[in-house]
N, C-alpha and C positions, 0 to 999 in steps of 0.2 A: 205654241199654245200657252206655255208657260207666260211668256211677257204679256199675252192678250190677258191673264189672269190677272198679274200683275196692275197692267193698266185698270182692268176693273177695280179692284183694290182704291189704288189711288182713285179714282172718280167718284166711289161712293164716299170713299173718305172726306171727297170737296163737298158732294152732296149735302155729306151729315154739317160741316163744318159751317156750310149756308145756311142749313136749315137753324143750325141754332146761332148766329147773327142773326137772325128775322125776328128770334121769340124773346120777349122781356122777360117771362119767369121761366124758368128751367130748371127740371127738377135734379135730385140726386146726380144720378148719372150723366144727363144731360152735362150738370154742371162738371163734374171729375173732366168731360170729355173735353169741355171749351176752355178748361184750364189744364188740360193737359199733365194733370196730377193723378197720383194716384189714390183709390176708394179710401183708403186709413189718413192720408191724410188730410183733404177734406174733412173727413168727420173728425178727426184731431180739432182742427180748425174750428168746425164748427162749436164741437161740444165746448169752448173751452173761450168761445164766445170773438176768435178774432179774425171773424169773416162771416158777415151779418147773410142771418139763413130765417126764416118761417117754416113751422108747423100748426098749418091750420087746421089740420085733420089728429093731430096725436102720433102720428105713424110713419110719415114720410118729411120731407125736410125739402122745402125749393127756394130757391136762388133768386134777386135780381139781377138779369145779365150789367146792368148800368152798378151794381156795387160789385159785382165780380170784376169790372175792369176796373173799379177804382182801388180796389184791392190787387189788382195785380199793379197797378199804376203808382202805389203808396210810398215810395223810395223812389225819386228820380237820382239818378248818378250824374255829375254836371259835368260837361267835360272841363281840362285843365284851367282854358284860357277864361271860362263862367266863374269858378273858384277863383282865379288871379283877384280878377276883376272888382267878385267879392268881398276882398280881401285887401285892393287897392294896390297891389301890387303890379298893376298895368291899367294904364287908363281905360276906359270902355270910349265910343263911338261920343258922346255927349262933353265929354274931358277934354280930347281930341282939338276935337271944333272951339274950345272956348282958349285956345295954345293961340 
């Protein structure tokens, strides 16, 4: 009984996690959910201006899902051989060809 609980658990979970990929704005909550953070910091976040939010009513605060992933998207890390490369330290694919 336990694990059929379990399993419910996880399904609503995928439920919720689909239902908010579908929607462009998402409010509060919504948002904490699909970022996976927690309520303080979000609103850390928010009030402090560096993760772009709306309050079109005075009172609540919503999201666009399209700046939420570019905010999580904001630092790529490159792997080793992208920095080399960078850097000239090892030819890229275009250097290569012209050997």
């Amino acid at each position: 009984m336990d694990k059929l609980f379990r399993n419910l658990e996880k399904l609503e979970g995928l439920i919720i996690k689909l239902t908010l990929c579908s929607k462009e704005v998402l409010d509060f909550e919504e948002s904490c959910k699909y970022l996976d953070i927690p309520y303080d910091f979000l609103l850390a976040l928010s009030r402090v201006g560096l993760i772009p939010c709306y309050n079109p009513f005075g009172n609540r605060l919503y999201f666009r899902r399209k700046d939420l992933d570019n905010w999580l998207l904001r630092k790529k890390l490159f792997p080793f051989e992208e920095i080399d490369q960078f850097l000239g330290v090892i030819p890229d694919d275009n250097q290569k060809k012209e050997s």
